[in-house]
C-alpha positions as CSV (number, residue, x, y, z in Angstrom):
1,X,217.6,207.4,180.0
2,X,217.0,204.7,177.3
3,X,220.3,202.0,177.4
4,X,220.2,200.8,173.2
5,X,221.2,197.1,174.2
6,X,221.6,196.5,170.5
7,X,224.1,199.2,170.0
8,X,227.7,197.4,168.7
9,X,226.0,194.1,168.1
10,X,225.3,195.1,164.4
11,X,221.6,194.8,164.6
12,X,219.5,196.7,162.0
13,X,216.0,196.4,161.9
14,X,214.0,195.8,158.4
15,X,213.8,198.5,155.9
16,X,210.3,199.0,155.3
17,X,211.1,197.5,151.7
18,X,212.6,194.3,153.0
19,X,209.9,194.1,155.3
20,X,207.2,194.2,152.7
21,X,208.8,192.1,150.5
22,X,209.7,189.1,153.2
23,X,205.6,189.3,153.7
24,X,205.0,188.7,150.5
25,X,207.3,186.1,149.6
26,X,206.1,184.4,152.4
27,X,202.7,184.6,151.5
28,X,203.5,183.2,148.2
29,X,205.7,180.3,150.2
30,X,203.3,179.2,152.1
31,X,200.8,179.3,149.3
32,X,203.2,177.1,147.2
33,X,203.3,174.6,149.8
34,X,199.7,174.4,150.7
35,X,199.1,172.6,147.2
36,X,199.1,169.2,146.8
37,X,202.4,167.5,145.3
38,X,201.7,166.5,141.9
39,X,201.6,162.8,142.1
40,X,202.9,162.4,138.5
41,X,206.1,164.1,136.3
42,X,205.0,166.4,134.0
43,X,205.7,166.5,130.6
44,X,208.0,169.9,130.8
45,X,210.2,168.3,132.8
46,X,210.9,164.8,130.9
47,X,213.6,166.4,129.1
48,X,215.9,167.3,132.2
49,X,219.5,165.6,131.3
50,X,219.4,164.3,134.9
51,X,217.3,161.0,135.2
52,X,218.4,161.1,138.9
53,X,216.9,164.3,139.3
54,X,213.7,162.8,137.9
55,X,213.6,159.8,139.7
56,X,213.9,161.8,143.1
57,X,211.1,164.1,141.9
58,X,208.7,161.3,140.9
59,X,209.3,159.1,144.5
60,X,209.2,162.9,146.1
61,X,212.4,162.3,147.8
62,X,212.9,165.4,150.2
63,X,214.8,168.3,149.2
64,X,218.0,169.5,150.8
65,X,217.8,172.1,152.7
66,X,217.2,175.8,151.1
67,X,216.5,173.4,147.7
68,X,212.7,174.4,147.7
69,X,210.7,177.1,146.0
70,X,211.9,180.6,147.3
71,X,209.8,183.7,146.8
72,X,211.6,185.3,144.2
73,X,211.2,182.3,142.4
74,X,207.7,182.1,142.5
75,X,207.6,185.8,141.8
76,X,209.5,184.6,138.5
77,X,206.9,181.9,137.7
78,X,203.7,184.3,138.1
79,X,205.4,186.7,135.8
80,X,205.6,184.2,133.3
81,X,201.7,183.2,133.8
82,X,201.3,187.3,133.1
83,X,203.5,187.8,130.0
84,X,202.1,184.4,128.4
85,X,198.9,185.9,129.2
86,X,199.8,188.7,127.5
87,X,201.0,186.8,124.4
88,X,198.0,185.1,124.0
89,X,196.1,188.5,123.8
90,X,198.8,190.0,121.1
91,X,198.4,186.4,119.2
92,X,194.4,186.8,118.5
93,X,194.2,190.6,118.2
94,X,196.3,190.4,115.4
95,X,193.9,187.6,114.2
96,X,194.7,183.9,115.5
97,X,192.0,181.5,116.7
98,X,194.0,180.4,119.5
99,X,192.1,178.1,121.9
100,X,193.8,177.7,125.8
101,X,191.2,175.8,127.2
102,X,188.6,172.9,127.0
103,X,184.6,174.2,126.8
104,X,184.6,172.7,130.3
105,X,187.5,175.9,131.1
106,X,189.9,172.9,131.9
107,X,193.3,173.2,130.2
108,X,193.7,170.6,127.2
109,X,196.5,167.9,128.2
110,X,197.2,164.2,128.4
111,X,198.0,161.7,130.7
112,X,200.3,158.7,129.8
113,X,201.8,155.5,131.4
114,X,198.8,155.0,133.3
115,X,198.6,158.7,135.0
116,X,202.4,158.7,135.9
117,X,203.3,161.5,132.5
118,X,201.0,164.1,132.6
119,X,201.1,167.5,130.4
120,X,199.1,170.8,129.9
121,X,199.7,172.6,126.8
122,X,199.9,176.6,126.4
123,X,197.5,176.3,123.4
124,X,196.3,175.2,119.8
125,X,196.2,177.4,116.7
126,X,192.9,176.5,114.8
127,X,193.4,179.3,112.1
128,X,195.9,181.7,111.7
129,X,195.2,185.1,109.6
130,X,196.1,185.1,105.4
131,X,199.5,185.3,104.3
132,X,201.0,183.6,108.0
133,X,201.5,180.0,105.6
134,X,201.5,178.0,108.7
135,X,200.2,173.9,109.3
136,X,197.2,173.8,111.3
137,X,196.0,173.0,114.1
138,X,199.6,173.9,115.4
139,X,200.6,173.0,118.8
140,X,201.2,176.7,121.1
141,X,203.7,176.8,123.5
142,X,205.3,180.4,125.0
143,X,207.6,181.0,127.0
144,X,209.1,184.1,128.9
145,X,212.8,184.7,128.7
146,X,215.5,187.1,130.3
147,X,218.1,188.9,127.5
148,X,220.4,186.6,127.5
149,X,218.3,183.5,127.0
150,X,215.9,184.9,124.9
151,X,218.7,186.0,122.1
152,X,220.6,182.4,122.6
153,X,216.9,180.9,121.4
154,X,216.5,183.2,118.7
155,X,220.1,182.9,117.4
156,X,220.4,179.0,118.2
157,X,216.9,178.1,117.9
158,X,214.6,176.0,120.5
159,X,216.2,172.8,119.9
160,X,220.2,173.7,120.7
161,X,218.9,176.2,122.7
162,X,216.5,175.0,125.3
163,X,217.1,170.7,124.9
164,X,214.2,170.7,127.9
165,X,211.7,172.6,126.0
166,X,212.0,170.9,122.7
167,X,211.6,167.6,124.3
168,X,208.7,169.2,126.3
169,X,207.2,170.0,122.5
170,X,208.2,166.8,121.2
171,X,205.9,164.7,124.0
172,X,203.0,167.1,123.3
173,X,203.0,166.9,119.9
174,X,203.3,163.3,120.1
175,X,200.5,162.6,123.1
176,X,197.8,166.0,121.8
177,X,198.2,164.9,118.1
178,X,199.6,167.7,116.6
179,X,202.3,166.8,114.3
180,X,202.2,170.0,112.2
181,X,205.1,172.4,113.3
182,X,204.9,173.9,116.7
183,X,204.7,177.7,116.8
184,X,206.8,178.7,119.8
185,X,206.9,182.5,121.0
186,X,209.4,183.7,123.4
187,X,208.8,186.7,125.0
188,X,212.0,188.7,126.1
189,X,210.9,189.5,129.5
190,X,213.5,192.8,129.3
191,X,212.2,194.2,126.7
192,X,209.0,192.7,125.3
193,X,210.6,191.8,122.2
194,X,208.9,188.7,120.4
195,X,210.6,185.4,119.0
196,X,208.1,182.9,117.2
């Protein structure tokens, strides 16, 4: 006769779906934290309200506890890599000569204040198809949005919207040298819908 010595104690083992999912959000955790910290602050993060936060970012103060990178979260960010992927495609299909990356494949960017403000920008639009009327080259930036976020950008527009972002713009249009308008493309990760 078997004696369950768990029985009463409210022990359940893993559903094979939690059990797949912990592996992989631990293979992306430990992938996360096998990179090197940045040793700079990037410029899509220069306009965070909390200079505190900054400041204990740039000296890489240690995190509270539960504060870092989960795998959900990093589940979030590839998804983002994906759909801006995806954006990119849509953009020169229909006929922009949108340019991601250096002839070396490097992404373009800039370094500042002696290598202590870096950025990488999504992309630059060196011509656009007839009848778009837009400045060029244009600064590209995407980014990938849930419902509620994406229709608070398109209804209050990048600026009011997303203060973070725009500053994030602002610094690369400054430091790449592309004062022409920006075009920025939000992707409503829900339902595909496109914002530009």
């Amino acid at each position: 006769m078997l004696i369950d010595l768990n029985h009463g104690s409210g022990y359940r083992p893993p559903s094979v779906v939690e059990a797949i999912n912990a592996r992989i959000d631990a293979a992306l955790v430990a992938s996360n934290e096998a990179q090197p910290p940045r040793q700079y602050l990037g410029a899509s993060r220069l306009g965070v309200a909390c200079q505190r936060a900054l400041q204990f970012e740039y000296t890489r103060t240690p995190k509270d506890d539960g504060e870092e990178f989960d795998g959900r979260t990093l589940r979030i960010f590839a998804a983002g890599h994906r759909f801006e992927d995806m954006s990119i495609h849509w953009l020169r299909s229909a006929g922009f000569d949108l340019r991601t990356h250096r002839r070396d494949g490097g992404q373009f960017g800039f370094s500042a204040a002696g290598g202590r403000i870096k950025g990488h920008i999504d992309g630059v639009i060196v011509a656009a198809p007839p009848g778009v009327g837009m400045a060029l080259p244009a600064l590209w930036e995407h980014k990938a949005l849930n419902k509620k976020s994406w229709q608070d950008t398109v209804k209050r527009g990048v600026a009011v919207s997303k203060p973070v972002y725009a500053g994030q713009i602002a610094l690369y249009q400054a430091y790449m040298g592309l004062p022409a308008p920006t075009l920025f493309t939000a992707l409503n990760k829900d339902s595909c819908e496109l914002h530009h």
